[in-house]
N, C-alpha and C positions, 0 to 999 in steps of 0.2 A: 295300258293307256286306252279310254274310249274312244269309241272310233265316232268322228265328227259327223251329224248327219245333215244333210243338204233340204230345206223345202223345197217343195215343190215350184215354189211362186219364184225361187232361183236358179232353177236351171232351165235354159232357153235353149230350144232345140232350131236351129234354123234361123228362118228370116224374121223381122219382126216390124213395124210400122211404128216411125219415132214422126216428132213432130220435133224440129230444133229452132227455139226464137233466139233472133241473133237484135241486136240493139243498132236502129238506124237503118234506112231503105240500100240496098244493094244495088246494083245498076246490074247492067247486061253483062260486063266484062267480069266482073265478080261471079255473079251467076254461074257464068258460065265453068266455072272451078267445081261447081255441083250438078252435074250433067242428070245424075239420079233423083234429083231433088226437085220437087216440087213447092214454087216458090208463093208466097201470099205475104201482100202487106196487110199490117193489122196496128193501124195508128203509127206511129213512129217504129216500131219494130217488124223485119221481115220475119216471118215462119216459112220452114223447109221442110217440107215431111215426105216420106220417100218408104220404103220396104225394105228395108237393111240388114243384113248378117253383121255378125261380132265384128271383123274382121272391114269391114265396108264403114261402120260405124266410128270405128275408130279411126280410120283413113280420112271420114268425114270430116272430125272433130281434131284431124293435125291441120289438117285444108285449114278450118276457122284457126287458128293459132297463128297457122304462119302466114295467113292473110291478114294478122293484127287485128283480126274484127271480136268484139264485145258480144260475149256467148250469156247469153239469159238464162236459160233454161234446155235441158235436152229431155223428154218424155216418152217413153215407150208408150204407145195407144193401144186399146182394147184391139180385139184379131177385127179385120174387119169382115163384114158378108160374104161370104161365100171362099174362105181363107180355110184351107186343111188344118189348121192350129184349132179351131174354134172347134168346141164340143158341143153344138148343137147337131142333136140327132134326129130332129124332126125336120120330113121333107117337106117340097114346097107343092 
């Protein structure tokens, strides 16, 4: 049997920067169920974006479930500046 190989662009080592737009503004009490989460409204939908492990992410995404609330979209984000993930090797 051949043995299955993995890209690279799938396996994620560590923490990673998602951005999550959930449908409809949150209030404070909601909010506060994402204590990691950095919250932004953006027209009629809230965005949460935060630095998250496998394991955090998915913790994230039971919170929107069983808070009943309408999940748009979940997007991992490029590493940001100054992030050990990132493979710029030119100094500043």
């Amino acid at each position: 049997m051949p043995a299955h190989q993995v890209s690279p662009q799938h396996v994620r080592m560590g923490p990673a920067l998602y951005a999550i737009r959930i449908n409809g503004h949150l209030g404070a009490v909601l909010l506060s169920a994402f204590p990691a989460m950095v919250p932004e409204r953006q027209g009629a939908v809230t965005v949460l974006t935060g630095v998250l492990d496998q394991s955090a992410l998915y913790g994230v995404l039971a919170e929107i479930e069983a808070l009943g609330l309408d999940l748009l979209e979940v997007r991992q984000l490029p590493p940001w500046v100054g992030s050990p993930e990132r493979d710029d090797t030119s100094s500043p």
